[in-house]
N, C-alpha and C positions, 0 to 999 in steps of 0.2 A: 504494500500500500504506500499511495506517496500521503505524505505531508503538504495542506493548504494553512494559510493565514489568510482569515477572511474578513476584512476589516470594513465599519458601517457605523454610516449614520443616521439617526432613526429622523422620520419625519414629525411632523408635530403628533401626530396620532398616535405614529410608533412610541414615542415619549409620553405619551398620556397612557396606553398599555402600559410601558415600563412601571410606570408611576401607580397602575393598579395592580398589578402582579407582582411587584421588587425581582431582585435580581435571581431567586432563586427560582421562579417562575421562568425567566427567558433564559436560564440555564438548563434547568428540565426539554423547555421547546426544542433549545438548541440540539441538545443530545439525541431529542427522539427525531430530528428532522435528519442527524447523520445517519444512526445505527438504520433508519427506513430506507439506507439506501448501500449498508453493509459496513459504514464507519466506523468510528470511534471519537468521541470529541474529547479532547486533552484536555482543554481548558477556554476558560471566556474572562476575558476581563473586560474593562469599564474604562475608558480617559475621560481626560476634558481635551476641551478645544474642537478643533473640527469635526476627529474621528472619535465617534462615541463608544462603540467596539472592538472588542477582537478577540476573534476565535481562533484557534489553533486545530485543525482535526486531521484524521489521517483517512482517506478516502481511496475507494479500491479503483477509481481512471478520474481521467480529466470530465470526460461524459459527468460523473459522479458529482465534483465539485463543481461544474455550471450547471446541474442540475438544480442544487443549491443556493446560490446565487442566483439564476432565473426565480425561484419560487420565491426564495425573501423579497426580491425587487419587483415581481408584480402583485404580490399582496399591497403594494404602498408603502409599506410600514417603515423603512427602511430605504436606503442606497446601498452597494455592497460594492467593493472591489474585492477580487480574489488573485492571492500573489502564491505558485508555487511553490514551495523552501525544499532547498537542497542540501544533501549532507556534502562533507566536505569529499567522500568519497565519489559523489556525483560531478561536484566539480574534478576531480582528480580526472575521470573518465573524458569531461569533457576538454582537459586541457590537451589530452591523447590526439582529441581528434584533428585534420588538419583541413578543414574546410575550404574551398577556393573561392575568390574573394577579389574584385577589383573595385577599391575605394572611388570614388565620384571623382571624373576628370582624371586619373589617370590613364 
């Protein structure tokens, strides 16, 4: 399974949810919206400032984690960006590789 960070911020509504449910509520959601799709949710936490979330979960394809993100983004409730994360061994494989490559205007 790879590893997503799915990072969001709720709309006024989503924040008026948060606000009746606390946080242990949109922790339960969260978990039950991975494992519905073979997951596992690591963790969620809370910021301030722009981004109001972030989850961390390990998801069995990419299919998987935009499935995800599709369903929180068209409920409303929410924006979502979803980034990847890679182990260092991932990068290791990708330094191997040697892609060809002609940078613009050479």
């Amino acid at each position: 399974m790879a590893k997503y960070l799915v990072i969001g911020s709720y709309s006024a509504e989503g924040a008026k949810g948060l606000l009746r449910e606390g946080g242990t509520g949109r922790v339960n959601a969260a978990r039950q919206v991975v494992e519905s799709l073979g997951g596992t949710l690591e963790s969620l936490y809370w910021g301030f400032g722009k981004d109001d979330y972030y989850v961390v979960a390990d998801l069995p394809s990419a299919a998987a984690a935009a499935a995800v993100s599709l369903t929180v983004g068209a409920s409303g409730s929410a924006a979502t960006r979803t980034i990847p994360l890679m182990t260092a061994e991932d990068i290791d494989a990708a330094a191997k590789l040697s892609p060809s490559f002609r940078p613009p205007g050479a």
